[in-house]
C-alpha angles and dihedrals in degrees: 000000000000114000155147137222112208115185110216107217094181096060131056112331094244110100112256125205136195133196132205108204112193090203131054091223094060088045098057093050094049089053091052087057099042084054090041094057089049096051081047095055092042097060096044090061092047087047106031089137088051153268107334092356114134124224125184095244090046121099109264115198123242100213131018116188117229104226133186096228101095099286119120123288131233103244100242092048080061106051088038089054084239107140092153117121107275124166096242111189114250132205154212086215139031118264135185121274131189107233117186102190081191098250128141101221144088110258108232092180163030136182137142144210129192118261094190099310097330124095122237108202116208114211134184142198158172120280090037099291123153120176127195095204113187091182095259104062132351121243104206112216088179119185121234131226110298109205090340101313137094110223133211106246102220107187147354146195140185142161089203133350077273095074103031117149133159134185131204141144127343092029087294112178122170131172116194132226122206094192100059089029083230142113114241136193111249118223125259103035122119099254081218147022085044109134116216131289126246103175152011134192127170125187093198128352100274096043108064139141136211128181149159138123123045091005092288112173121179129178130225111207091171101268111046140001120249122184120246130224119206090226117197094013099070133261109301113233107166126080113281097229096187140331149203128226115183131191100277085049110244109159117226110193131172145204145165089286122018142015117234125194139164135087133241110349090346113093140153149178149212130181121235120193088213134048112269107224099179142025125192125165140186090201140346085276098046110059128149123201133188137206138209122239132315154131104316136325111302112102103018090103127037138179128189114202124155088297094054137243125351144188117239128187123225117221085233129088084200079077082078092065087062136257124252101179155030133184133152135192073207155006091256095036102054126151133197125193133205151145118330092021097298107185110184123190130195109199147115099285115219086341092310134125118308099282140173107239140171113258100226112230082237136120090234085068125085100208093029099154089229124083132261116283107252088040114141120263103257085058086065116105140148120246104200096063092056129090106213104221115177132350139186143157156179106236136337096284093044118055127133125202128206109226139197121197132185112307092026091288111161132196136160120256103207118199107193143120113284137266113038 
């Protein structure tokens, strides 16, 4: 092949070439790589953070069909049994969806642990039953009749499956083995005369709490359980509703009455006028705490930093109707959950101070508690009849909320990025 390169310099300042090709054939190839370079720069400009990776300016599709030839499944095909292809909505931006995992029970509790990068949600019931829920399909661990009885499991906690325990009525504690597929009775815990858990929090797998009636606070080092004493702050009498461990391992607990922290020989107290029903910290500066109903709206948020405790309003009457939960992917993104399907959310409002605010049932809203318009029927549901029990994550576009309808019917609301 015989040719020339001529630079244009009154033109644009990149270099342009031109070939003459003396044969069709040559031509024609030349033209394919010339198309060929331009696809591949192209696609380097759309991906620059890499294959399947999303950027905003980026095209985003509108629809992805679910198909039963090895691709991923829509959740509720799968707990349907419905693999079939089916147009399932997509969007820029997660959304809630209603997941039934077909079990008759309330849900008491969620929690989650990471599983690689993927989150493992525990969750725990009346009539014994435990679910290991990846977000795609539940494993049930149940537990079977102790002495006679079925007990409501009433919490749970893990780092991995490995360290899995849970706590419930009767002064039920279980700590699972994977290796044996079986719940075992851990050392060190009276086998009678315990009340019931309500709770359990670990900050590692040998540094774990457990509490409930009678203000009843035993400690898991790994390889036995030890009762704690809140020296200095008092004995404590009431029932522990929840409580907080963080990484330096100060312990937040509350009751109907008070809040007690502290660790070891270091203990101390606050009074609360309402029951607090939930405790969730960043640090051992940074706590939240929650509180059931009463008379107005101081009270029924706090929030412990260096200065102490404080009382913070929520801009929503439904606060009055009482708060069962609080969880945040951060110190500035916090939610809190309650009756009538009560979303909280603690955040900088339209670029303004940190505030508590009412998530709008609305599509403008990120965090609106209603699905995405365009989301199948069976996605559909009605906030204001629920009562919004317990609620955990593993980061803000993946949450998942226990809920409980009319007739005691319960369901899981799951906040992630679609599809599965």
């Amino acid at each position: 092949m015989t040719g020339s390169v001529r630079k244009d310099t009154n033109s644009d300042p990149k270099c342009v070439v031109f070939f003459r090709v003396q044969t069709p054939l040559l031509w024609i190839a030349a033209c394919v790589l010339w198309v060929s370079a331009v696809l591949t720069m192209t696609a380097c400009s759309d991906d620059a953070d890499g294959a399947g990776n999303i950027n905003a300016d980026e095209d985003i599709p509108n629809v992805v069909s679910d198909t039963g030839g090895g691709g991923e499944t829509d959740t509720q095909d799968i707990l349907n049994g419905d693999d079939t292809e089916e147009d399932v909505p997509v969007s820029a931006k997660p959304y809630w969806r209603v997941v039934d995992l077909g079990e008759t029970t309330i849900w008491n509790d969620v929690k989650a642990y990471m599983d690689g990068n993927k989150p493992v949600y525990i969750l725990t019931g009346t009539n014994g039953v435990v679910a290991l829920y990846d977000g795609v399909s539940p494993r049930f661990l149940n537990i079977g009749p102790i002495d006679g009885n079925v007990e409501s499991i009433q919490a749970g906690w893990a780092e991995s499956e490995e360290s899995l325990i849970v706590v419930g009525t009767g002064g039920v504690v279980r700590h699972w083995s994977p290796t044996e597929q079986k719940w075992k009775i851990a050392s060190g815990l009276p086998q009678s005369g315990l009340g019931t858990f309500h709770c359990i929090m670990g900050s590692a797998a040998n540094n774990v709490y457990a509490a409930g009636d009678g203000g009843q606070i035993w400690h898991w080092d790994g390889s036995d359980w030890t009762e704690v004493f809140t020296q200095g702050a008092g004995k404590i009498t009431k029932p522990i509703n929840d409580l907080w461990v963080s990484k330096d391992g100060i312990v937040f607990l509350g009751t109907a009455g008070e809040i007690v922290w502290g660790k070891d020989s270091q203990w101390q107290t606050v009074s609360v006028v309402k029951p607090i029903n939930a405790i969730f910290g960043f640090a051992s500066n940074d706590v939240f705490a929650v509180a059931g109903p009463g008379a107005g709206l101081d009270g029924a948020i706090l929030h412990f930093t260096e200065t102490g405790w404080t009382s913070q309003s929520a801009n929503a009457a439904a606060a009055l109707q009482g708060l069962n939960d609080v969880w945040g992917s951060s110190s500035t993104n916090v939610f809190t959950i309650g009756f009538k399907g009560t979303l909280i959310r603690y955040s900088s409002i339209n670029g303004g101070d940190l505030a508590w605010d009412l998530v709008l049932k609305a599509e403008k809203e990120d965090y609106a508690l209603a699905p995405q318009t365009g989301a199948p029927e069976n996605q559909q549901f009605t906030p204001e009849v629920l009562t919004l029990r317990s609620f955990w994550g593993s980061g803000p576009e993946d949450m998942l909320i226990a809920v409980e309808g009319n007739a005691g019917t319960a369901n899981l609301l799951h906040y992630r990025r679609h599809p599965l």
